[in-house]
C-alpha positions, 0 to 999 in steps of 0.5 A: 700161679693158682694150683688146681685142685687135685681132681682137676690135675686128674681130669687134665689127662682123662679124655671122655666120648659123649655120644648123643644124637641132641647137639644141645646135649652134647654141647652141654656136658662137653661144656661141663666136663671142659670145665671141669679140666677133662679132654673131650670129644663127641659122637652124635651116632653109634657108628661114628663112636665105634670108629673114634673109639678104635682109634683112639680108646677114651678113658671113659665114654657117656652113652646114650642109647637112642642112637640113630643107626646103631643103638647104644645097647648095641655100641656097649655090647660091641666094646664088651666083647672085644678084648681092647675095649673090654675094660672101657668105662661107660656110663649110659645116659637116657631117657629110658628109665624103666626098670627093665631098660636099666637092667639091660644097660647093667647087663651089657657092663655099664658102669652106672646108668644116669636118666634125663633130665639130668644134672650136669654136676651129678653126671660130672660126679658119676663119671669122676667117681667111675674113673676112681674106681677103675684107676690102680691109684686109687684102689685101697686093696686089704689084700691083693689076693682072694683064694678059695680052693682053686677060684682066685680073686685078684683085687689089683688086676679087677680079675677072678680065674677058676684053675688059672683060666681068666673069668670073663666078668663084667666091671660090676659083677667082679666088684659084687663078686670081691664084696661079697668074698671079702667078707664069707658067711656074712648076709648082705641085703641088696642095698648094702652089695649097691652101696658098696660097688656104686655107691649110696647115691646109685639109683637101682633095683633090687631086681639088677643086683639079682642079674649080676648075681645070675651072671656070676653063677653062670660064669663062676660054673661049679663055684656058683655054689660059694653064693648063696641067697639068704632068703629075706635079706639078700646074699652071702659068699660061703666059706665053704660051698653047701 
């Protein structure tokens, strides 16, 4: 009997939701992602994901954000903010590719963020490599713990707590975050913080990595100061605050 690949072995435990509104779509990726040995179901409205999803949570979901009724900004927005599916991965695909309509799917907590027309194998590959990132299997931790004074980063758990109260951070802003202090008082540019959280086939802007870079100063309060901007290059994670 022929052995699947190792991927494929994965894949045959991983269920997707794919909501789009285009049955043409849907059955295209579900027909891909069969293929490729993943569970799958579907949604063709935001209302329709949010009742499959509260019954039963995927490991992944392919959004769409024109959606009728409830759109797919709203949709992220909702499995954000509530404590299951905080931690859903998502990977927004759309035909809004504007800058400004990508930096609104990054700031809700997507994952990655794929454009129409699109590749089924590349959005095969997307989700594969979101999947990776969010399995403990798969994480090659140098040290579990991060400490700076009373701020603790914890690379196997994905969170980061401020005087042992939990951070609420989204998937990328943690991940900026631990790059970032990993390596204190280095300068990285802009495409370096990118290629190292999404990878060097991620398409987006410098003014995205800049929203997460907000976000984080918000949240992390009087620990904001440990990020600094280096002016012409990019940023840097103080080894100790300025």
């Amino acid at each position: 009997m022929k052995v699947p690949p190792k991927s494929d072995l994965r894949a045959a435990h991983q269920h997707i939701l794919v909501v789009d509104d285009e049955p043409d779509i849907l059955e295209l990726i579900r027909h891909n992602l069969l293929r490729s040995g993943f569970v799958v179901s579907t949604a063709e409205s935001g209302e329709e994901a949010l009742q499959k999803i509260n019954r039963q949570p995927p490991q992944l979901v392919v959004l769409d954000l024109m959606l009728p009724g409830i759109d797919g900004l709203e949709v992220a927005r909702r499995l954000k903010t509530h404590p299951r599916t905080a931690g859903l991965p998502i990977v927004m695909l759309t035909a809004k590719g504007e800058e400004k309509d990508v930096v609104a799917g990054l700031e809700t907590g997507a994952d990655d963020y794929v454009t129409k027309p699109f590749s089924p194998q590349i959005l095969v590959a997307r989700i594969r490599t979101v999947l990776r990132r969010n399995d403990p299997a798969e994480e090659k931790v140098e040290e579990p713990i991060i400490r700076f004074r009373d701020l603790k980063i914890d690379l196997r758990k994905h969170r980061a707590f401020l005087d042992d109260r939990s951070v609420p951070l989204t998937y990328t802003e943690f991940h900026v975050l631990a790059f970032l202090a990993r390596r204190p008082g280095w300068a990285f540019t802009r495409a370096q913080i990118v290629d190292a959280v999404r990878g060097d086939t991620y398409s987006v802007t410098d003014r995205s990595v800049d929203v997460q870079i907000v976000g984080l100063r918000k949240k992390l309060g009087p620990y904001a100061k440990f990020i600094e901007t280096v002016r012409g290059v990019g940023y840097r994670f103080r080894d100790r605050p300025g």
